[in-house]
C-alpha positions in Angstrom: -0.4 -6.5 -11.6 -3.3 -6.8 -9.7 -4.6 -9.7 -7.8 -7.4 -10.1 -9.8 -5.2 -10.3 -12.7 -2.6 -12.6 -10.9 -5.6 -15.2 -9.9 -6.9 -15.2 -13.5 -3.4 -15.8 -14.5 -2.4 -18.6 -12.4 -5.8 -20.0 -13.0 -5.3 -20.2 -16.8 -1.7 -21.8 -16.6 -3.3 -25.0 -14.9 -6.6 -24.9 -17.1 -8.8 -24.4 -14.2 -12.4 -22.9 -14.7 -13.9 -20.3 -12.2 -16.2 -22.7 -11.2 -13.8 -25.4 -10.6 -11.6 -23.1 -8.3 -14.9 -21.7 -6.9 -15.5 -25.5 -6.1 -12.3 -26.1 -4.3 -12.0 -23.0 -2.3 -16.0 -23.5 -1.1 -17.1 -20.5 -2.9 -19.0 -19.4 -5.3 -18.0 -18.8 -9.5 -19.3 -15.5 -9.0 -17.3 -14.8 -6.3 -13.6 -15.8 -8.4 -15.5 -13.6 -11.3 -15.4 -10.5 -8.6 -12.0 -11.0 -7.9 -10.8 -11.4 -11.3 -12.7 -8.5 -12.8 -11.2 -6.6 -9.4 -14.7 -5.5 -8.3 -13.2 -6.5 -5.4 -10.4 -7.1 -3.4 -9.1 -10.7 -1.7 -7.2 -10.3 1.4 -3.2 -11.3 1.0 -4.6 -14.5 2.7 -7.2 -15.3 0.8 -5.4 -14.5 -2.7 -2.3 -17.1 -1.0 -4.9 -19.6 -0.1 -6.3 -19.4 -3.7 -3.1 -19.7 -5.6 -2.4 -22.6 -3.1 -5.5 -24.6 -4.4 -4.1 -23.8 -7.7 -0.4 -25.6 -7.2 1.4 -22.1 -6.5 2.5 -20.1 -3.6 2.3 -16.6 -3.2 5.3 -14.9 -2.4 5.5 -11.0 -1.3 8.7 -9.2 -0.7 10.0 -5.5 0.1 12.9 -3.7 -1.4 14.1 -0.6 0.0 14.0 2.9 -2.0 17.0 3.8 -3.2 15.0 7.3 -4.6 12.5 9.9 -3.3 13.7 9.6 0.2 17.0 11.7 1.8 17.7 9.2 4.6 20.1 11.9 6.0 16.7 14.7 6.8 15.0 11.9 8.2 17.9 10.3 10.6 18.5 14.2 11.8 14.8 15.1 12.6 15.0 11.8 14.7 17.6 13.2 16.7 15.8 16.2 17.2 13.8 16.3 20.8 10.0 17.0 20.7 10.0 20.5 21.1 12.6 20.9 18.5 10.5 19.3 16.1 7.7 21.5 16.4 9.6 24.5 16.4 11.2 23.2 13.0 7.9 22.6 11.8 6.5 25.8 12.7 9.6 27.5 10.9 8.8 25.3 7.7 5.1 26.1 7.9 5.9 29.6 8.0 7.8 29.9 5.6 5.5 27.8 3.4 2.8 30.4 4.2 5.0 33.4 3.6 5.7 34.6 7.4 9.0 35.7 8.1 10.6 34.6 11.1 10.6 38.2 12.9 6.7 38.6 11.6 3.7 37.5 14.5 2.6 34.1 14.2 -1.1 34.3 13.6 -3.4 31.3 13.4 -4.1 29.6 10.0 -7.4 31.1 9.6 -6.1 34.9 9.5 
């Protein structure tokens, strides 16, 4: 959902016009209008402060990915020092390329 869409929402459960929230927040209508439409987009403060004015609090959380991401490659390339990174990502970048490990490393542009 959008934050447009969550304003215009919230807005409609406590029968509040655009012009009446524009009122309390020192805005202008046009300005909730933008919002709402998403022609543009309120800061995570501003869209709190609006929903505040409204009777509701705006509440974000974070849930960790349980998919797309192999923890295990990520805590090992951690443990890798500096210069073994780069030489592991010279290997990968070679072999995305084509280059054989025993072949002459060659600047991208060749």
């Amino acid at each position: 959902m959008s934050p447009g869409q969550l304003l215009k929402e919230a807005r409609g459960r406590h029968g509040v016009s655009q012009a009446q929230l524009a009122i309390r927040a020192g805005t202008t209508q046009s300005a909730i209008s933008r919002i709402e439409r998403d022609r543009v987009s309120p800061s995570v403060q501003t869209l709190g402060e609006l929903l505040y004015l409204l009777g509701e609090d705006l509440s974000l959380s974070s849930q960790v990915r349980d998919f797309g991401i192999d923890r295990t490659l990520n805590e090992s390339a951690l443990r890798r020092s500096p210069s073994q990174r780069l030489d592991y990502g010279v290997a990968f970048a070679n072999q995305v390329i084509g280059m054989s490990p025993n072949q002459k490393r060659r600047g991208w542009s060749e």
